[in-house]
C-alpha positions in Angstrom: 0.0 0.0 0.0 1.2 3.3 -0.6 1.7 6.1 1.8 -1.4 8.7 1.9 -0.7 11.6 -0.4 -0.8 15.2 0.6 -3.7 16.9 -0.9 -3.5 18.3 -4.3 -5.9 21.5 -5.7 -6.2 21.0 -9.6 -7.2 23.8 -11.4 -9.6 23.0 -14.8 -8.8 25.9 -16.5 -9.3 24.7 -20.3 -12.6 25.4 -19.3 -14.2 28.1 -21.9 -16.1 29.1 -18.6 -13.4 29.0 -16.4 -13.9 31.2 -13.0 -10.9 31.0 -10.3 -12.2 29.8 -7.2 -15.2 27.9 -8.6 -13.5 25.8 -10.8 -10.8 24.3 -8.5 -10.5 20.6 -7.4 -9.0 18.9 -4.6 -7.7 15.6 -4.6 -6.2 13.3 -2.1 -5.4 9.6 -2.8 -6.3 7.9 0.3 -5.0 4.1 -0.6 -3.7 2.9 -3.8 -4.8 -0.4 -5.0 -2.8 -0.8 -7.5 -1.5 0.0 -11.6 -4.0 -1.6 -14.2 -1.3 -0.5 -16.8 1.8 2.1 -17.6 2.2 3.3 -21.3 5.3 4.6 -22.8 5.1 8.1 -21.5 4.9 7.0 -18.1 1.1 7.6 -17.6 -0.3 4.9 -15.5 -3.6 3.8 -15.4 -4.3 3.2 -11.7 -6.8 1.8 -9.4 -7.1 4.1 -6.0 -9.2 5.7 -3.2 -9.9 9.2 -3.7 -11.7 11.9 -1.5 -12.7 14.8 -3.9 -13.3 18.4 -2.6 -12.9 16.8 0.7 -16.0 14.7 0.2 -16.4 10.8 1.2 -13.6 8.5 0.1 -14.2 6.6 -3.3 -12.9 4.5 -5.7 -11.0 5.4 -8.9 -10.0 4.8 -12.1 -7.9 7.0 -14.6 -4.7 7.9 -15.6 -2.3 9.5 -13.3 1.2 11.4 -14.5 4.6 9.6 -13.2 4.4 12.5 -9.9 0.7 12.5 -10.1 0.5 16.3 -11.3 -2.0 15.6 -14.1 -4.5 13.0 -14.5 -7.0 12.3 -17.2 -10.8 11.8 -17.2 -11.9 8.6 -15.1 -14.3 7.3 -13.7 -15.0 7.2 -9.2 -17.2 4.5 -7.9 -19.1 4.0 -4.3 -18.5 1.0 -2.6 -22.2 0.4 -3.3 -21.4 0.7 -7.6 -18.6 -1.1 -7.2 -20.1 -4.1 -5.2 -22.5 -4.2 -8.4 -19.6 -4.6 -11.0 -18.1 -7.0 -9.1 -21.3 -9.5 -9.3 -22.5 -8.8 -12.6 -18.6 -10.0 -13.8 -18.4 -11.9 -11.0 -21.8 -13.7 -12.9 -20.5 -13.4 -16.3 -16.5 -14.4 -15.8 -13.9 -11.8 -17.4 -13.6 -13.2 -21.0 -14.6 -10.9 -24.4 -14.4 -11.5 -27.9 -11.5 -9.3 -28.9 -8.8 -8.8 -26.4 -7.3 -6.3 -28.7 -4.7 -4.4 -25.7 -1.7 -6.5 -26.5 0.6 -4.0 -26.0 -0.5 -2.9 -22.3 1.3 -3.6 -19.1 -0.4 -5.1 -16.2 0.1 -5.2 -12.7 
């Protein structure tokens, strides 16, 4: 497990509606799980708990920068929604008809 991270404020300022102040995000990782995959440029796609805007812990999933400066769109689940994916696969089993991410890294 990796050490608690101190909080970071992200600011989305590519916004065309961009206001300082309103537009400003904190993060802090509370527990990472673990790296689903690194590419080349040393984005990882990781698997964490995240508080956001100092709101209830909850899971993660996105890309993350190498110092975890920048991240990319993802997607944060309740224990609750992630409970559900874990069934329905669970139910199902993990295999698809075209496992087309040859080239990815897991971990």
């Amino acid at each position: 497990m990796k050490k608690e991270e101190p909080e970071k404020l992200l600011v989305m300022e590519e916004a065309a509606d961009f206001r300082p102040g309103r537009d400003e995000i904190s993060c802090r990782i509370l527990e990472h799980i673990g790296i689903l995959r690194t590419n080349a440029s040393g984005w990882s796609r990781e698997f964490n708990v995240v508080a956001w805007n100092g709101g209830k812990p909850r899971f993660d999933i996105r890309d993350w920068s190498e110092d975890h400066s920048k991240m990319s769109k993802g997607i944060t689940l309740s224990g609750n929604e992630l409970k559900r994916i874990y069934d329905w696969v669970s139910a199902r089993g993990t295999a698809i008809s075209d496992e087309s991410e040859v080239g990815d890294t897991a971990r």
